[in-house]
N, C-alpha and C positions, 0 to 999 in steps of 0.2 A: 096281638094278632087276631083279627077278627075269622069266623069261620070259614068265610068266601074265601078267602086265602089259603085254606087248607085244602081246596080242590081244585084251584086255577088250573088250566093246561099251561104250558112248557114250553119257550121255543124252542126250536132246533140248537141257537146261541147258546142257549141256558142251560139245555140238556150237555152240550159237549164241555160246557164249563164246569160243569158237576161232576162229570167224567173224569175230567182234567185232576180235581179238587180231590177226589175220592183216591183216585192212584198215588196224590202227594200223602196220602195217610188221613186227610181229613176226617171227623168223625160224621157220620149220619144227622144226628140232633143239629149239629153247630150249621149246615148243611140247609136241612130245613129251613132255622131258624132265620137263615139267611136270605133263602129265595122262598121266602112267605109259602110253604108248600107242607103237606106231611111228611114223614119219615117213611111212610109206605112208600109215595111216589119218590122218594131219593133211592130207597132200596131196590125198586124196578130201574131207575138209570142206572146203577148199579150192575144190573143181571143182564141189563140189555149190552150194554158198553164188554160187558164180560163174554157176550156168545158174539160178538162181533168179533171180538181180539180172535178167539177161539178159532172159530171160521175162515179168519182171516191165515191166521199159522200155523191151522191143524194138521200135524201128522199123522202116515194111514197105524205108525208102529204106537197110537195112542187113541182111546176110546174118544169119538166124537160125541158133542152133546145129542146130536139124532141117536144115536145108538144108544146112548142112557137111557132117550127116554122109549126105546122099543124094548131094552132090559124092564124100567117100569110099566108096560104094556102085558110082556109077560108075565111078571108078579103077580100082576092084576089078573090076570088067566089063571094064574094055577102053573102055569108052564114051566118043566124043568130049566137045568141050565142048560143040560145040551140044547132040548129043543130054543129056547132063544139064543142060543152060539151060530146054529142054522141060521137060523133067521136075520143076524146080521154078519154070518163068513168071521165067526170067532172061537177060538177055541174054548170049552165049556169051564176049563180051569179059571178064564180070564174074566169069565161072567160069573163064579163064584166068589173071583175077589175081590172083583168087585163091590159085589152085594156085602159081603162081609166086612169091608175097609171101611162099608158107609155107612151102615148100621146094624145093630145087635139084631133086629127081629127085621125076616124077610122082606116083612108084608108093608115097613116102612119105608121099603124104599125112595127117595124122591130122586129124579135125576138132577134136580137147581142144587140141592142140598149137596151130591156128589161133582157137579162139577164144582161148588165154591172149595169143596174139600179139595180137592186137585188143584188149583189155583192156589191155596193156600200152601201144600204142600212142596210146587213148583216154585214158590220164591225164592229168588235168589239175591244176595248171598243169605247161608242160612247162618244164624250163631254157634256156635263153637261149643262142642257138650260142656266144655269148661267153665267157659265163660255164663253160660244159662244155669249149671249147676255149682254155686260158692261152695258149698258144702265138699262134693269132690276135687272140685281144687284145691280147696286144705289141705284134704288128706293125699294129693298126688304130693304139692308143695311140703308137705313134711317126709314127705316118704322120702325127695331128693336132697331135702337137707339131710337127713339121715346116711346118705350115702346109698339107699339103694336103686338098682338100676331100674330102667321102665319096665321091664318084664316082672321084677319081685314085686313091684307097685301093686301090678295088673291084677298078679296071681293072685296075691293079697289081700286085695280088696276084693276079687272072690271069694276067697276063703271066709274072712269077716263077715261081708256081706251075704250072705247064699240068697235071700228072699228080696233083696231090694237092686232089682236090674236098672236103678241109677244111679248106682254107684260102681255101674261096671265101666269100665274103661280098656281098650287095645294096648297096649304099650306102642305100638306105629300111633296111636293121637298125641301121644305124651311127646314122641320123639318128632312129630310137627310142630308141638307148642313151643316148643323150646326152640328148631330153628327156624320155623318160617316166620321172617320176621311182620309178614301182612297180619299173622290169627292174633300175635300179640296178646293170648291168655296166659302161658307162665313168663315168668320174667328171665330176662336169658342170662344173668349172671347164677343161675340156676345149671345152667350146663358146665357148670364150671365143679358141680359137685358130683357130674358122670366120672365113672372109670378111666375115660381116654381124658378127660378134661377139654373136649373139643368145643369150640365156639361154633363150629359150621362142619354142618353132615360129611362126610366125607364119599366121595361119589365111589361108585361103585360099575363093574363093566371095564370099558377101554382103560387102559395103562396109559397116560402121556411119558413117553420114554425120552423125548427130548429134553437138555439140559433150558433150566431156565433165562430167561436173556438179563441181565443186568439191569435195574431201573428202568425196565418197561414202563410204558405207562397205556394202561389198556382201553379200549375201546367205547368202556361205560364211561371214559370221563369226557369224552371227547363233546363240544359243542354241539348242542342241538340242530346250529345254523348246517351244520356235517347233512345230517339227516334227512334234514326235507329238502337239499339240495336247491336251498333259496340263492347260496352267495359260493359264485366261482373261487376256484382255485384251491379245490379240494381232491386229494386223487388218489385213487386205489391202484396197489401192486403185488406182485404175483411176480414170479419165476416158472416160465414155461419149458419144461426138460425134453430131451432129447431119449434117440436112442439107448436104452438099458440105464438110464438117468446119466449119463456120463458128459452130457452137454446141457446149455441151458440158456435162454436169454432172459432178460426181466422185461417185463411188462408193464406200462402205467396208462393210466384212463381215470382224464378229468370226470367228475363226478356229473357234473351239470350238464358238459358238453358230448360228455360219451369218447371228446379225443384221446387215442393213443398215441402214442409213443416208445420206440422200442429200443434195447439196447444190446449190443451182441457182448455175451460174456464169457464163450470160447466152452471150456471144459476149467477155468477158474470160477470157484465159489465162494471162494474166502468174502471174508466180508470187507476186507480192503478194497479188493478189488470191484466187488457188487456197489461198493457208495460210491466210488470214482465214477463207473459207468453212471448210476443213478445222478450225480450231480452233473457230471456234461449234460447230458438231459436239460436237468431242469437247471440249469442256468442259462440255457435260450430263452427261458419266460422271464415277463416283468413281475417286479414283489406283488402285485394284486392278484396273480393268478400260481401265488405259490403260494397257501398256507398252513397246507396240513397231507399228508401220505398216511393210509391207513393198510398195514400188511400182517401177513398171518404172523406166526410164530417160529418163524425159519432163521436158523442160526446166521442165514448170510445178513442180516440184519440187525446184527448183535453188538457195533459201531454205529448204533442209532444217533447216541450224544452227539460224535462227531459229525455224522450227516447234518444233524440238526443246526449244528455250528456254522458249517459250511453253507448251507441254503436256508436256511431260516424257515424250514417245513417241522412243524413238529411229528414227530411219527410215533400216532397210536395201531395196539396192540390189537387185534382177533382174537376172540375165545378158540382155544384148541376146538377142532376140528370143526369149525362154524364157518363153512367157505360161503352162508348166504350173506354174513357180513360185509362179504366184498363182490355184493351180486353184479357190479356194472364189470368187474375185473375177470368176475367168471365168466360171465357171457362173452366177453370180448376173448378170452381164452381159447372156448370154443370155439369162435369165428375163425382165428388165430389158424386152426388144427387144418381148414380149407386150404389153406396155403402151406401148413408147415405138418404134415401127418404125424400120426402117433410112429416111432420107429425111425423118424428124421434124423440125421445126423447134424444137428441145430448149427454145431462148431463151424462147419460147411460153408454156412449161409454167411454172406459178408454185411455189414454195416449198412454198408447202398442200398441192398437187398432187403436189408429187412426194413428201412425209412420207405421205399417202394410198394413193399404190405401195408405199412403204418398209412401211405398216401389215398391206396387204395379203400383201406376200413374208413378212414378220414372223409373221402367222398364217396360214401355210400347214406343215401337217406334215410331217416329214422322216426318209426312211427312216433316215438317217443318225443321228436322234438320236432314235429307238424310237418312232418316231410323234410325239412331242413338238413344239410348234414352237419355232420361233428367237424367240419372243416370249415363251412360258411359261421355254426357260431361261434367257433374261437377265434375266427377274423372280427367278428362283433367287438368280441369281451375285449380284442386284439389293441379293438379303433378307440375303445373308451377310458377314458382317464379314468388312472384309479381315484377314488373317494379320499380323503383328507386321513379319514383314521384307519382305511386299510395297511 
């Protein structure tokens, strides 16, 4: 590399590429070495690329780099903390910890050196004290072979330790290591030498009191294709109740198209009777626009197999009390309540009556499908041959 090289100017290209290069982790040297340049001028793309981001996402509940360097200003005066807390609308605690975060003696202050500190400290994700420290995970991973719990761990390795604060550890990190299965620093046949013997945390809060359904199959296994609402004939249902819950009709709303479809199920909830209703339904569709029903955890659904059998809809599970799982069934539910109020006597309302709401939701426009309604696109999906391998 000849000398002229080590001062050339940059373009703009060059500059964002270095940018680019340095956020993938790239070292400085390798950097240089590349774009014929010094390490000083990579270390300025660097700092410059770094108050752009800054400036660009700063928020007011975090020190901007302008106000670092009016903290360095004041250093440079002599000025307490209050008086530069004044002088940029901070409170005096926050310009001392600063100074103190960033370096041992006042008068060092730099603000470039404190925001890189902040940037480094902000990265995300950060590692795992476990995983950073081998040492303490021996001693955690023996402590559970041993049979003791994360609290004795915790205490213990206080007690042992008293001067060395890295080898301190929460017993709440220990009992993350173990279940969450993303940190992946202890190994989870390790939870198998807890007290309860549990493989997965056990929640804590709401009771689910309802009986479990039989060979559910839930939610998380369900096709992605469900999700982004790429391929019709996928539908969400719901049971909308009546007066003091003693009535009740079900609900269904294609995914893509937003249609409803409703069915009157009197003051019976048995689950016999809710799949009968549910299959008249959906045996007016052709097989391309019937392939999957996704509902909560309500026992009138607890003859899933047989529905299944009879319509060829697979029907996945809702997690207990996650009604955003079935956000186009909720909204439609509410819509629902304009016609049928809270306090209705559901049983009331006859068949005709309630395909007459269904006609009315059905041609109603939807920002969500370009003004279009949910009755013009299921005459679409209506008109079109199904695919070979639906």
């Amino acid at each position: 590399m000849d000398s002229k090289g080590l001062f050339r100017w940059l373009r703009p290209d060059e500059r964002e590429l270095i940018a680019a290069r340095l956020a993938e982790g790239v070292s400085l040297k390798g950097l240089a070495e590349q774009f014929g340049c010094s390490g000083a001028t990579i270390a300025r793309v660097r700092d410059e690329a770094l108050m752009l981001r800054r400036r660009a996402d700063h928020s007011r509940l975090r020190l901007s780099f302008e106000e670092r360097e009016r903290i360095c200003v004041g250093v440079v005066l002599g000025e307490s903390d209050s008086e530069i807390a004044r002088a940029i609308g901070r409170h005096r605690s926050t310009v001392g910890r600063e100074i103190k975060r960033t370096c041992q003696e006042r008068w060092r202050y730099r603000p470039l050196s404190a925001e890189r500190r902040r940037a480094e400290r902000a990265r995300r994700p950060k590692p795992g004290k476990l995983v950073s420290n081998p040492r303490l995970l021996t001693a955690v991973e023996q402590g559970l072979l041993g049979c003791w719990s994360p609290e004795q761990i915790s205490a213990r390795l206080k007690r042992e330790f008293p001067d060395d604060r890295g080898m301190r550890i929460s017993h709440e990190t220990i009992y993350r290591a173990l279940y969450v299965q993303s940190r992946g620093e202890l190994r989870r046949q390790l939870s198998s030498q807890l007290r309860t013997g549990r493989g997965k945390r056990k929640a804590r809060g709401r009771v689910e009191m309802r009986g479990r359904i039989p060979d559910m199959v839930s939610i998380s296994q369900r096709p992605p294709e469900v999700e982004d609402r790429a391929v019709p004939g996928h539908w969400e249902g719901d049971l909308l109740l009546g007066a003091q819950g003693r009535s009740q009709i079900a609900t269904l709303v294609e995914r893509q198209t937003r249609y409803v479809m409703l069915a009157q199920l009197g003051r019976d909830r048995t689950t016999g009777h809710v799949i009968e209703a549910l299959r008249q339904q959906i045996q007016t569709l052709p097989a391309h626009l019937t392939r999957s029903l996704t509902w909560d955890q309500g026992r009138e659904l607890a003859a899933h197999k047989t529905f299944t059998v009879q319509t060829g809809l697979q029907v996945y599970f809702c997690d207990p009390h996650s009604p955003w799982q079935r956000g186009s069934n909720e909204n439609t539910n509410g819509l629902l309540r304009q016609y049928l109020p809270k306090g209705t006597d559901l049983a009331s309302t006859s068949q005709l009556e309630l395909e007459e709401i269904a006609r009315q939701l059905n041609g109603r426009p939807r920002k969500t499908l370009d003004w279009m309604t949910p009755a013009e696109k299921i005459a679409e999906l209506l008109a079109t041959s199904p695919s070979p391998d639906a």
